[in-house]
Backbone as ProteinMPNN parsed JSONL, in Angstrom:
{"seq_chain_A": "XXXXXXXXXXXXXXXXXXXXXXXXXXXXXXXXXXXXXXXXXXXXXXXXXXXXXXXXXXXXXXXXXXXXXXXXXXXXXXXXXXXXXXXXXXXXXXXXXXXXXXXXXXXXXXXXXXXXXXXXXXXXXXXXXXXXXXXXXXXXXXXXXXXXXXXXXXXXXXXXXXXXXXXXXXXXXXXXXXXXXXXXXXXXXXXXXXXXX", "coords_chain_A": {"N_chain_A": [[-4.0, -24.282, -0.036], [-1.762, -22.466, 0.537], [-2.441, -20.118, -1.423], [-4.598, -19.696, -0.111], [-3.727, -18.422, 2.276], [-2.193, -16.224, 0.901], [-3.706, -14.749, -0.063], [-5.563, -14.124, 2.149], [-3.321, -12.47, 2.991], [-3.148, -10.245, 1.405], [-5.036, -9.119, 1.617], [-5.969, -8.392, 3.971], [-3.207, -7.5, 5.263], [-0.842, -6.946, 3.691], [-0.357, -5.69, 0.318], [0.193, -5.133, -2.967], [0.357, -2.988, -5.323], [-0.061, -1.357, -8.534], [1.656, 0.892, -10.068], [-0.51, 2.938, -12.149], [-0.54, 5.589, -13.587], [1.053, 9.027, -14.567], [1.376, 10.818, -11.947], [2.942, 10.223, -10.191], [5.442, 10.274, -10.696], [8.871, 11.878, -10.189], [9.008, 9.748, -8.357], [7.294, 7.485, -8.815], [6.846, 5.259, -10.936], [5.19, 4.739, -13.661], [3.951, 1.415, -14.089], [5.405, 0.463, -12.126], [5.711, -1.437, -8.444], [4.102, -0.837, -5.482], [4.654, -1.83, -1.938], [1.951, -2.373, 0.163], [0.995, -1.227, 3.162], [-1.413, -2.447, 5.003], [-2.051, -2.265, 7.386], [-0.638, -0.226, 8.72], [-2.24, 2.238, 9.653], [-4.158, 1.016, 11.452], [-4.297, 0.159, 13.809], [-3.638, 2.864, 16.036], [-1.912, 4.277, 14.579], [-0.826, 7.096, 13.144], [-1.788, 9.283, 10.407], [0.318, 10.949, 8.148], [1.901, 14.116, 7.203], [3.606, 13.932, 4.307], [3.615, 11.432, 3.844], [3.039, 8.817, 1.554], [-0.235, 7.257, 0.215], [-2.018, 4.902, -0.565], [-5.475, 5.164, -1.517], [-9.566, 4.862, -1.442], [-11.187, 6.741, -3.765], [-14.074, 6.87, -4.005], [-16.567, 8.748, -4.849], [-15.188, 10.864, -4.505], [-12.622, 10.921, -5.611], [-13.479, 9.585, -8.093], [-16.291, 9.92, -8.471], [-19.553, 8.838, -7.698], [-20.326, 5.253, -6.805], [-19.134, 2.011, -8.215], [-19.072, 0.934, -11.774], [-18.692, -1.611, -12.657], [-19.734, -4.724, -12.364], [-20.318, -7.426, -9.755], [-19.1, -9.853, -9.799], [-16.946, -9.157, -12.031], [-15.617, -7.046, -10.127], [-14.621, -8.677, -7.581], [-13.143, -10.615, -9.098], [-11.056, -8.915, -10.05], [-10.413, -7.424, -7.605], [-9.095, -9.184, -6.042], [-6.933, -10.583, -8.198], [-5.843, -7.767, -7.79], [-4.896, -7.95, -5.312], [-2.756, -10.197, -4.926], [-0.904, -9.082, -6.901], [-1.022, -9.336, -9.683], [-2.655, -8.126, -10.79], [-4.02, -5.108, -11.959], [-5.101, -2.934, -9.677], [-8.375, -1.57, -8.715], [-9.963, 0.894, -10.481], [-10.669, 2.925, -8.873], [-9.36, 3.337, -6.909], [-6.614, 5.286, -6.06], [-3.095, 6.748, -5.905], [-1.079, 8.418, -3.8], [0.554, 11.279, -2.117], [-0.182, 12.486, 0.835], [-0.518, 16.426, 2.127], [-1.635, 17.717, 3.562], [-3.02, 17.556, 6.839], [-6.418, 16.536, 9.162], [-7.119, 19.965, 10.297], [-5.296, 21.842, 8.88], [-3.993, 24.012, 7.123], [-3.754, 24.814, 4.119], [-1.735, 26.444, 1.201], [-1.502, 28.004, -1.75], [0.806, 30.399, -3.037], [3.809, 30.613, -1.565], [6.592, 33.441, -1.973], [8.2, 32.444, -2.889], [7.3, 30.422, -4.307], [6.913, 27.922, -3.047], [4.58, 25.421, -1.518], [2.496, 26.284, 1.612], [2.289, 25.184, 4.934], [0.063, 25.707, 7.72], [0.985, 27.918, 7.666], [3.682, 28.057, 7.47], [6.733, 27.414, 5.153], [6.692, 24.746, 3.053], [9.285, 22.085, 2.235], [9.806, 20.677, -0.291], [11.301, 17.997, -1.31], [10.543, 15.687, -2.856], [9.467, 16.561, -5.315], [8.896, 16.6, -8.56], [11.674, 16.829, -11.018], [12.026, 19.989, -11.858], [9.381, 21.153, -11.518], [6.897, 22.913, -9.986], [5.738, 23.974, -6.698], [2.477, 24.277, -7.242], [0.77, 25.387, -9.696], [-1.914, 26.086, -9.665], [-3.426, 28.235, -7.845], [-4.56, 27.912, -4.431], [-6.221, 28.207, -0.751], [-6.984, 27.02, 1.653], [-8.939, 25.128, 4.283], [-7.753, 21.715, 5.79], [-10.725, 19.787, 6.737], [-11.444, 18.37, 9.661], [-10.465, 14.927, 9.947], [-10.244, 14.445, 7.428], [-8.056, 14.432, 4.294], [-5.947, 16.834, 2.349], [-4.785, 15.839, -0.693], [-1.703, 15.658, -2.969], [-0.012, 14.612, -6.146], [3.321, 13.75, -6.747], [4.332, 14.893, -9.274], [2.968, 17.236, -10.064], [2.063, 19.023, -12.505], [1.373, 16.65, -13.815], [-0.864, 15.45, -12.765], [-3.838, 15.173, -11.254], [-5.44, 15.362, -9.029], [-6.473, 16.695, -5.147], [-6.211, 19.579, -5.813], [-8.246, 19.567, -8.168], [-10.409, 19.032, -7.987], [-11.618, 20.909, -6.307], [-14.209, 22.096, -6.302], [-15.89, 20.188, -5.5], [-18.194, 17.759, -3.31], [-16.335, 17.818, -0.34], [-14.651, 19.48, -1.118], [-12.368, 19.192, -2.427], [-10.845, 17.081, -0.49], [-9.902, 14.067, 1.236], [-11.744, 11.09, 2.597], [-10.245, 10.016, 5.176], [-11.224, 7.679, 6.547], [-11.158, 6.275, 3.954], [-8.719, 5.934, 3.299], [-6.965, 3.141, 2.149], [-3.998, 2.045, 2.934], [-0.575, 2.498, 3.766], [1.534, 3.159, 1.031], [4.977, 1.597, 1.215], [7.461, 0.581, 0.381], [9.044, 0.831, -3.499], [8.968, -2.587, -4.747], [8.727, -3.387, -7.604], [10.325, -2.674, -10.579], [13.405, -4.733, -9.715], [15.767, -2.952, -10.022], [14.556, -0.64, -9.332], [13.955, -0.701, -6.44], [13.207, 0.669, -3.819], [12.876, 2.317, -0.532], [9.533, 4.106, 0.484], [9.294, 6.516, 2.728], [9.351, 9.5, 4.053], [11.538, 11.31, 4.979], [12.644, 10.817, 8.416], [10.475, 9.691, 8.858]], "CA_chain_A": [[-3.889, -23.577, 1.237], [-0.6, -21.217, 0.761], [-3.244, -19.185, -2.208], [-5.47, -18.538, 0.631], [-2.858, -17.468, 2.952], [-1.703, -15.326, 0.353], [-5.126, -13.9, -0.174], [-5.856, -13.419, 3.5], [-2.413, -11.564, 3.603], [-3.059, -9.556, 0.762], [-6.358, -8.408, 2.001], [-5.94, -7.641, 5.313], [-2.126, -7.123, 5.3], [-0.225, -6.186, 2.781], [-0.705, -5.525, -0.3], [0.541, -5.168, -4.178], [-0.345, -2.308, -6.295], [0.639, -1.275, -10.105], [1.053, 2.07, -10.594], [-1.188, 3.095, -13.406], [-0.529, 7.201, -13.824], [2.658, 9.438, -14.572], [0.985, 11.527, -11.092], [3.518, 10.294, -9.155], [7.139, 10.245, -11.364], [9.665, 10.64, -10.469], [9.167, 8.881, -6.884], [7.087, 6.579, -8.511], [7.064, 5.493, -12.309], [4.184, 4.27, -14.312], [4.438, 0.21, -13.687], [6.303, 0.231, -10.834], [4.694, -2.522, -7.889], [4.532, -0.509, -4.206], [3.859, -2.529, -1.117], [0.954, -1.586, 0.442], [0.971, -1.718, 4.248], [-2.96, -2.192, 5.156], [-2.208, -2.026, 8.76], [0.002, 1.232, 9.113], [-3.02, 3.255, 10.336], [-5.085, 0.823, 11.953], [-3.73, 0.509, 15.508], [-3.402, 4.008, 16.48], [-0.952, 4.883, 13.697], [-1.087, 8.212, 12.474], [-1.554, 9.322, 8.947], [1.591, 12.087, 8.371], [2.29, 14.971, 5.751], [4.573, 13.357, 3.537], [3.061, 9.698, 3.777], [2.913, 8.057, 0.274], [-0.957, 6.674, 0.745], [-3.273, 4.292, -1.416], [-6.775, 5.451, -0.955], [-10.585, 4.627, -2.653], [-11.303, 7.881, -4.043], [-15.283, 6.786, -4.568], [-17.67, 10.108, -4.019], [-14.245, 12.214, -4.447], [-12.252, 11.363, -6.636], [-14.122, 8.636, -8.901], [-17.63, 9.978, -8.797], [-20.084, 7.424, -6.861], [-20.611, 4.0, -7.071], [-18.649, 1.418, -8.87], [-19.623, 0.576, -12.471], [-18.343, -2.85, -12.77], [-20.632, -5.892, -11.514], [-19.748, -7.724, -8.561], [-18.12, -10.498, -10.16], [-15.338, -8.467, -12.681], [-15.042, -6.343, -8.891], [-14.454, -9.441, -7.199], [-12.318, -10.88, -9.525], [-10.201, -7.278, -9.864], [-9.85, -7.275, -6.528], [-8.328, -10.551, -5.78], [-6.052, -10.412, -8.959], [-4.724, -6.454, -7.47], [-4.348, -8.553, -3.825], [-1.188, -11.044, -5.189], [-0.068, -8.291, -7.29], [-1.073, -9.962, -10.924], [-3.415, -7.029, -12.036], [-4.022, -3.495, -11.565], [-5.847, -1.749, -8.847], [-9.442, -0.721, -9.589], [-10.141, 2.254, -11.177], [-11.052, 4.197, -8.198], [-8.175, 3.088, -6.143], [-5.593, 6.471, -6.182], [-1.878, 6.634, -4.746], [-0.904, 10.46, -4.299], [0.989, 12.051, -1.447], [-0.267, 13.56, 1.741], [0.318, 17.443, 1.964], [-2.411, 18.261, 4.942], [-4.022, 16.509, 7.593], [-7.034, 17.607, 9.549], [-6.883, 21.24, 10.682], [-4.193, 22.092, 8.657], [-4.501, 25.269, 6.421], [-2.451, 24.477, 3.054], [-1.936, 27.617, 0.693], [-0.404, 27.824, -2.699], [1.977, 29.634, -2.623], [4.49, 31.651, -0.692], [6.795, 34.364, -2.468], [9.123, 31.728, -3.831], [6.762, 29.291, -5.291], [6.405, 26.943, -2.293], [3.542, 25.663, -0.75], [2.707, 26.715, 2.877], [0.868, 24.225, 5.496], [-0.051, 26.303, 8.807], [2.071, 29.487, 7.863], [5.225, 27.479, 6.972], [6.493, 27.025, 4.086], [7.038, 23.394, 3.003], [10.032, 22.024, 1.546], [9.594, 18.914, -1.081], [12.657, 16.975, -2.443], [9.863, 14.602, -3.746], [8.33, 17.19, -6.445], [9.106, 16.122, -10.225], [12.449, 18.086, -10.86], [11.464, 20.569, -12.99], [8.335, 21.105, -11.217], [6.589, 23.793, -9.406], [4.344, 23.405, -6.248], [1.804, 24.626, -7.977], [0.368, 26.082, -11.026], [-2.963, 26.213, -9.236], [-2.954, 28.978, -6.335], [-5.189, 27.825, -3.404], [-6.092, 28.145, 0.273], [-8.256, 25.425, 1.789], [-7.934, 24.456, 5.653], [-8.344, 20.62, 5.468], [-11.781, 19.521, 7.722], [-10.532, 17.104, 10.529], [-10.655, 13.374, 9.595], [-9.855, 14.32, 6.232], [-6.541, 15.077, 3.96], [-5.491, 17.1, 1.378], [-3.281, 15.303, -0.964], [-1.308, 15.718, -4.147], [0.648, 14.097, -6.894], [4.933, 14.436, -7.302], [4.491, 15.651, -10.738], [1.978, 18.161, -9.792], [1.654, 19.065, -14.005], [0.561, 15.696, -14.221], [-1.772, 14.958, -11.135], [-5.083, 14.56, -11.191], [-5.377, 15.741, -6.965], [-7.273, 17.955, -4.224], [-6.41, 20.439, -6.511], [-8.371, 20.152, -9.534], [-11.757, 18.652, -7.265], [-12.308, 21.966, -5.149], [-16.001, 22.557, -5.996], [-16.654, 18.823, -4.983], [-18.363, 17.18, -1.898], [-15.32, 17.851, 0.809], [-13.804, 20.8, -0.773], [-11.371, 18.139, -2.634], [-10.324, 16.407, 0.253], [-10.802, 12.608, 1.204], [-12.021, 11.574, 3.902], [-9.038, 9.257, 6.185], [-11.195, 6.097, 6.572], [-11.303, 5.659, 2.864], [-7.596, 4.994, 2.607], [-6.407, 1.634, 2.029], [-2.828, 1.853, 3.256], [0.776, 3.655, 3.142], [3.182, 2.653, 0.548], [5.829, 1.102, 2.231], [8.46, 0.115, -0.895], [8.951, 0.038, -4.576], [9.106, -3.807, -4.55], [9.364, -4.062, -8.61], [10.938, -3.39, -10.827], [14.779, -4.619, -8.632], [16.344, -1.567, -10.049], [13.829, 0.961, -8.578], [13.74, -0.828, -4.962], [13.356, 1.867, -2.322], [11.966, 2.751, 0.833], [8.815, 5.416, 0.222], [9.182, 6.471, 4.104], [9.753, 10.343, 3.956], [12.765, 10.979, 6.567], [12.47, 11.092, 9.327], [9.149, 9.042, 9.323]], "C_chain_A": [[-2.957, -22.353, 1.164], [-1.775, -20.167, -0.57], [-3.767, -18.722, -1.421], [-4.712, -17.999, 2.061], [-2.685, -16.113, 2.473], [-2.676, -14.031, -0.098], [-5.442, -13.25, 0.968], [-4.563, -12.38, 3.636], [-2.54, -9.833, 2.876], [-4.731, -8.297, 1.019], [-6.361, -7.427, 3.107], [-4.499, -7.038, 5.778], [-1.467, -6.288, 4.595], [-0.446, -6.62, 1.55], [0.087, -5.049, -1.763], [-0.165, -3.828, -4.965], [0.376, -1.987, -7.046], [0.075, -0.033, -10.208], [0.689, 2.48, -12.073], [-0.901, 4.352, -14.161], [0.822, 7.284, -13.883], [2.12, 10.388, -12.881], [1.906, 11.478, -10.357], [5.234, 10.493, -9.255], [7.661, 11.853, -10.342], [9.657, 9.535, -9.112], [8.782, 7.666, -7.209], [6.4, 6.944, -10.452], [5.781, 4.562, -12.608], [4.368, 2.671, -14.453], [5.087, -0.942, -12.895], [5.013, -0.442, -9.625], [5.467, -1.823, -6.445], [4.103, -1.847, -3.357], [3.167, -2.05, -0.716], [0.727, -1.67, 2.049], [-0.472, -1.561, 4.981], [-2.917, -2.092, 6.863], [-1.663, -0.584, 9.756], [-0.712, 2.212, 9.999], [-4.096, 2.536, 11.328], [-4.972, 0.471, 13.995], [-3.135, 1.514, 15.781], [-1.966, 4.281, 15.622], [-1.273, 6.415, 13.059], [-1.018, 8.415, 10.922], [-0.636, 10.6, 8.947], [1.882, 12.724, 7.137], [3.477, 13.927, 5.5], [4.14, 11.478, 3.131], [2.902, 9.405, 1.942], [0.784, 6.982, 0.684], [-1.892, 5.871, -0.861], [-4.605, 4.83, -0.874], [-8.009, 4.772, -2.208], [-10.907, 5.934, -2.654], [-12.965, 7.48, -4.747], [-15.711, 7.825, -4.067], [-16.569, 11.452, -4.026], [-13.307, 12.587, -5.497], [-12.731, 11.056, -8.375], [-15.243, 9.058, -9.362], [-18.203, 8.391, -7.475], [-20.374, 6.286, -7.731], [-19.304, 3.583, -8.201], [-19.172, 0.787, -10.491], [-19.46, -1.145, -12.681], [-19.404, -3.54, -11.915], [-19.924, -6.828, -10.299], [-18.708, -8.941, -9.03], [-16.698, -9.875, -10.826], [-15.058, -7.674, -10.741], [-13.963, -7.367, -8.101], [-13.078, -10.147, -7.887], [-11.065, -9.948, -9.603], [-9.314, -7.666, -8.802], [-8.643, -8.301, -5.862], [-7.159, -10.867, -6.583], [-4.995, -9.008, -8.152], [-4.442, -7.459, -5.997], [-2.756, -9.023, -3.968], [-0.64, -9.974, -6.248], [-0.154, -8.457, -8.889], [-2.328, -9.164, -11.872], [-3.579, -6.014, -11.17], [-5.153, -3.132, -10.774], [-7.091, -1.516, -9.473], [-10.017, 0.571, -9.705], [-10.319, 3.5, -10.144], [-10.203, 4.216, -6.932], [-6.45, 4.491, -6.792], [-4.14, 5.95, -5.526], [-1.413, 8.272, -5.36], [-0.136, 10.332, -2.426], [0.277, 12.866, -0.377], [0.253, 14.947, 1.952], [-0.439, 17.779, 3.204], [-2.705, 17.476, 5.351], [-5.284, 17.624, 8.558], [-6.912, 18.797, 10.334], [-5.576, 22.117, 9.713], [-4.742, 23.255, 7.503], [-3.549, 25.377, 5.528], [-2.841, 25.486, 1.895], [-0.842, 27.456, -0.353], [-0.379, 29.338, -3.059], [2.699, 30.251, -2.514], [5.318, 32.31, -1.966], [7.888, 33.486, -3.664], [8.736, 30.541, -4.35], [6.285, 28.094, -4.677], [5.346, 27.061, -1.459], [3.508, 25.742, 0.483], [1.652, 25.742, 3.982], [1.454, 25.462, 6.932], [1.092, 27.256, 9.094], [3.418, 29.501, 7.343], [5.444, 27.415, 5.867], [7.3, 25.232, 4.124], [8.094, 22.931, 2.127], [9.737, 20.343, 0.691], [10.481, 18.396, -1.946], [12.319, 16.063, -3.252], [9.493, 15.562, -5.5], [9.497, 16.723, -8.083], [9.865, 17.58, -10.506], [11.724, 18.902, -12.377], [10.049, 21.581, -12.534], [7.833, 22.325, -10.177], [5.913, 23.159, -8.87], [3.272, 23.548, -6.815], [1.452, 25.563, -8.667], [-1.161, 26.902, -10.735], [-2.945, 27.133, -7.765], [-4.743, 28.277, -5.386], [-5.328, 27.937, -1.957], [-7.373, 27.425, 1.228], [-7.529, 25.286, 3.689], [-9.074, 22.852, 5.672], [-9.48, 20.444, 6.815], [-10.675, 18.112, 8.056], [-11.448, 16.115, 10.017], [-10.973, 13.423, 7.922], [-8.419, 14.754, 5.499], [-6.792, 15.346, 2.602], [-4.444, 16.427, 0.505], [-3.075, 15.662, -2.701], [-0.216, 14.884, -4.86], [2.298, 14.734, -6.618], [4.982, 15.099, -8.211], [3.416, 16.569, -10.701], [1.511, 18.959, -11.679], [1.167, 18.13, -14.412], [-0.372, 14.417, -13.694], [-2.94, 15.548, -11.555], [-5.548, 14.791, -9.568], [-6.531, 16.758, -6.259], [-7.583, 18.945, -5.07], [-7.583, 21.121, -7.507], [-10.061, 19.855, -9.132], [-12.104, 19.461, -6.049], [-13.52, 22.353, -4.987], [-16.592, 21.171, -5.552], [-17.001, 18.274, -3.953], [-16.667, 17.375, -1.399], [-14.126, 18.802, -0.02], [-12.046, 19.678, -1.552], [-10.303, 17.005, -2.011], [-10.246, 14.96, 0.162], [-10.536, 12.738, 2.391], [-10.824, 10.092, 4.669], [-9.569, 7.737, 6.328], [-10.946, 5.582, 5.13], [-9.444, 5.066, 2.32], [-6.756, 3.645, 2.801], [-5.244, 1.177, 3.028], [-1.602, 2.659, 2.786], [1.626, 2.96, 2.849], [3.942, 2.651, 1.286], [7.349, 1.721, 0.959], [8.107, -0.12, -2.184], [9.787, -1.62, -4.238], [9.294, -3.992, -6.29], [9.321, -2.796, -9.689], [12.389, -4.012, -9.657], [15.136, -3.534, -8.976], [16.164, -0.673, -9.41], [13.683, 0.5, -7.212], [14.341, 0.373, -4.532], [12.498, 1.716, -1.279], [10.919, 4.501, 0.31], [8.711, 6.251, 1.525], [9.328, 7.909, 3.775], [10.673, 10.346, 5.166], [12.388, 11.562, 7.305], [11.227, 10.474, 9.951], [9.279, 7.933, 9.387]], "O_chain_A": [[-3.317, -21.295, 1.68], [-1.621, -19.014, -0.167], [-3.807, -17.492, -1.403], [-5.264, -17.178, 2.793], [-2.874, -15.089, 3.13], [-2.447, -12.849, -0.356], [-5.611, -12.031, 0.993], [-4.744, -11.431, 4.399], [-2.252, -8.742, 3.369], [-5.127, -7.189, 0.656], [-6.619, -6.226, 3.187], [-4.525, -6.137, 6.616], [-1.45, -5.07, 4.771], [-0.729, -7.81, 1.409], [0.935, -4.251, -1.363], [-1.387, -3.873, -5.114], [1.568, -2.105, -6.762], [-1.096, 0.322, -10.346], [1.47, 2.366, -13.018], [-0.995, 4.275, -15.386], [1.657, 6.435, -13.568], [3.242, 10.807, -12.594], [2.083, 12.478, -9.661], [6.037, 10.747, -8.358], [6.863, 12.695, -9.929], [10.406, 8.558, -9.095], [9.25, 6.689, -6.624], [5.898, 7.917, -11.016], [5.431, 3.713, -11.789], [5.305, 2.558, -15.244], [5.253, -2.162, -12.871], [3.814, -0.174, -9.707], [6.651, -1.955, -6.136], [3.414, -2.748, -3.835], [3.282, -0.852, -0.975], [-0.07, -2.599, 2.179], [-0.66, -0.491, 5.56], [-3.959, -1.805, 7.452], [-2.013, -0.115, 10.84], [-0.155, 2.887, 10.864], [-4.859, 3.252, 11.976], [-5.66, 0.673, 14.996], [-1.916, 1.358, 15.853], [-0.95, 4.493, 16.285], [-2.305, 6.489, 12.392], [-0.237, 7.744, 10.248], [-0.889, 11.377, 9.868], [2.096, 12.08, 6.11], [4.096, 13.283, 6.347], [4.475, 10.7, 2.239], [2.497, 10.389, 1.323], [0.819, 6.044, 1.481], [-2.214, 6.427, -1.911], [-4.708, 4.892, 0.351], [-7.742, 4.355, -3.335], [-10.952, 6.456, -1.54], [-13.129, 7.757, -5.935], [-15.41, 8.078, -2.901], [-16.836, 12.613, -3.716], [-13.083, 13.649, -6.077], [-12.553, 11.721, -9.395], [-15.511, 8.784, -10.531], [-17.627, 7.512, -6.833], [-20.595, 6.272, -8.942], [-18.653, 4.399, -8.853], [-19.921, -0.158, -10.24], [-20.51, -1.756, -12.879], [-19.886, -3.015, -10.911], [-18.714, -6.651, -10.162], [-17.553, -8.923, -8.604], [-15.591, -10.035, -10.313], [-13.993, -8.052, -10.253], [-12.773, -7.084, -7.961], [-12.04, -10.205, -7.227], [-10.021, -10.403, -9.135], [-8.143, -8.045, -8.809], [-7.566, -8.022, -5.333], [-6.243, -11.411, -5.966], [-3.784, -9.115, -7.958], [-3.222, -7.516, -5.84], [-1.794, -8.506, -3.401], [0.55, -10.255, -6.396], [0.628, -7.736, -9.509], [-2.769, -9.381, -13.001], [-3.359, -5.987, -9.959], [-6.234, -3.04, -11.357], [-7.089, -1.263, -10.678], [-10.538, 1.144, -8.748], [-10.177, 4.691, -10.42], [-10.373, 5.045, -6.037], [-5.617, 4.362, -7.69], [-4.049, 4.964, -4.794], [-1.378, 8.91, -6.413], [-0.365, 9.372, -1.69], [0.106, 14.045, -0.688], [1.483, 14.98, 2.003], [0.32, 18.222, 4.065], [-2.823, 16.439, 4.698], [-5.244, 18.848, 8.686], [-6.421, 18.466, 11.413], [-5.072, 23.115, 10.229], [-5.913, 23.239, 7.123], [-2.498, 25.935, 5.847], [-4.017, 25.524, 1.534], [0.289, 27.008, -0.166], [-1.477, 29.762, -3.419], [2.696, 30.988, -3.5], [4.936, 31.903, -3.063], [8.215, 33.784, -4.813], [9.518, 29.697, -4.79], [5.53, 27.3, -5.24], [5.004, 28.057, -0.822], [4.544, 25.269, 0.95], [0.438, 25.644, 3.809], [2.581, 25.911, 7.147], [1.815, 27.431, 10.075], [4.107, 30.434, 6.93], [4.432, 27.334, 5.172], [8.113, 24.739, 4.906], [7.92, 23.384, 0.995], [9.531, 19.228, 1.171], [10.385, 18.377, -3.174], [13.034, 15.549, -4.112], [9.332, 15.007, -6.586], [10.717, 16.666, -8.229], [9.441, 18.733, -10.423], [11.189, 18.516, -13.416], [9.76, 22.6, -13.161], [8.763, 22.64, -9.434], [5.342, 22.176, -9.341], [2.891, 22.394, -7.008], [1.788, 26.696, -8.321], [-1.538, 27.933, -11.294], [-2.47, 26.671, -6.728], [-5.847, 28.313, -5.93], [-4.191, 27.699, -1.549], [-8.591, 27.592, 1.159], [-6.392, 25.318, 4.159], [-10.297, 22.719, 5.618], [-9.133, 20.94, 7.887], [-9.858, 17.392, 7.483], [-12.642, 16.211, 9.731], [-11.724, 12.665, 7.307], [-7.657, 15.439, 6.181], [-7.452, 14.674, 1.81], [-3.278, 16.421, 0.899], [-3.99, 15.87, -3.498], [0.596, 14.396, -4.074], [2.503, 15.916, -6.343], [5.723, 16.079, -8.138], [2.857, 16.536, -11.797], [0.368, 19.411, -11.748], [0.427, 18.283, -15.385], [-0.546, 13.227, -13.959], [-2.874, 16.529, -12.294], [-6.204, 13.832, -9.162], [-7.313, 17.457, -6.903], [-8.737, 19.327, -5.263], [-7.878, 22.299, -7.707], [-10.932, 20.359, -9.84], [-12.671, 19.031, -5.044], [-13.999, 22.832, -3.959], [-17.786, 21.111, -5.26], [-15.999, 18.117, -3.255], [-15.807, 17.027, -2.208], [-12.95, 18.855, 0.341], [-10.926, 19.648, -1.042], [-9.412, 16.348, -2.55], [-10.5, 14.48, -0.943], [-9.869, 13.494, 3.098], [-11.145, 9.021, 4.155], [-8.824, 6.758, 6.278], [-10.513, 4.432, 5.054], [-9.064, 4.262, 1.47], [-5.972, 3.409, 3.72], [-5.368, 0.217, 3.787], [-1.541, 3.316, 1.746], [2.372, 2.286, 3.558], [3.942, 3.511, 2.167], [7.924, 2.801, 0.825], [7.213, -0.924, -2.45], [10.865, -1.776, -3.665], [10.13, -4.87, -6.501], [8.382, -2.002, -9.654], [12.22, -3.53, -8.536], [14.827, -2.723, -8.103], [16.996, 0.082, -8.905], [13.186, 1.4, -6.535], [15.431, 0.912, -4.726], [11.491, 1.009, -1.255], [11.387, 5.581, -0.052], [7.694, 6.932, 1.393], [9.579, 7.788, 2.576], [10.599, 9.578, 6.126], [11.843, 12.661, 7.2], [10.899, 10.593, 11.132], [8.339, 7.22, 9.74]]}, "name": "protein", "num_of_chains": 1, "seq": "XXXXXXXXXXXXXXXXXXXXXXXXXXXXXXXXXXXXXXXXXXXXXXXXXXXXXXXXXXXXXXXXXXXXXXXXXXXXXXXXXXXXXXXXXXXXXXXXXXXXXXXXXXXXXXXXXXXXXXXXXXXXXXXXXXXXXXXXXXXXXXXXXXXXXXXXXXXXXXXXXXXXXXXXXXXXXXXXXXXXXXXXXXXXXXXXXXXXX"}
């Protein structure tokens, strides 16, 4: 009985994921276990620049369809639920930078990127790191978001999927949930909350 608690919690609640990529260092290190809060957006929660988000990136960022058969899926899935294997393959975690309407432009006179004229300040970006390397100007379609990696040199993001269905966006139902906390290793516990959010 407490397995399928832990299953129902992990499904519909919260959630375990293992980051797989360097996309997100330094906020978030290759092995490191976020929580996943599957409810954050679903009672009139907003999704918010700066959000830390899990998403399925099938049709955007993955390509379509799943190759795996329904059983390894199945099994996958239920293993990434309690936290005892990795995410499947088309499961992303990246950074909100737009939401819909928002008109995000790389990149003002001093290197930062600009959402709706502003420029944006990011204490998250991988020191060292430029907003981007990639100049663009994209205004995100509503009920979708632009998003990118911390380490923007070693992201995989909106960026690099601009000739693709939605203009490299995704589209808002497809994401899972917003990192809450590194939960493992103890050392790296934090709050992923940007301030003020």
């Amino acid at each position: 009985m407490p397995l399928v608690v832990f299953l129902l919690i992990g499904s519909y609640v919260a959630q375990p994921f293992v980051i797989p990529s360097r996309s997100m260092e330094t906020t978030l290190e290759v092995g490191d276990r976020v929580l996943v809060n599957k409810l954050a957006y679903r009672f009139g929660g907003e999704i918010r620049r700066g959000d830390v988000v899990v998403f399925d990136g099938t049709g955007t960022f993955s390509g379509e369809g799943d190759p795996t058969g329904p059983l390894a899926r199945t099994v996958g899935t239920l293993a990434s639920s309690v936290g005892i294997g990795r995410a499947p393959a088309h499961d992303y975690v990246k950074r909100v930078i737009g939401v819909g309407g928002d008109r995000v432009r790389c990149c003002d006179e001093r290197g930062r990127l600009e959402i709706n004229g502003a420029a944006s300040e990011e204490p998250w970006l991988h020191p060292g790191a430029t907003a981007s390397e990639v100049e663009f100007d994209i205004r995100v379609p509503e009920g979708r978001l632009w998003v990118m990696g911390d380490h923007r040199s070693g992201s995989v993001d909106s960026r690099d999927l601009l000739g693709r269905p939605g203009g490299g966006t995704v589209p808002e139902d497809r994401v899972i949930g917003r990192a809450e906390f590194v939960v493992w290793p103890p050392a790296r516990h934090a709050s992923l909350r940007p301030a003020g959010g």
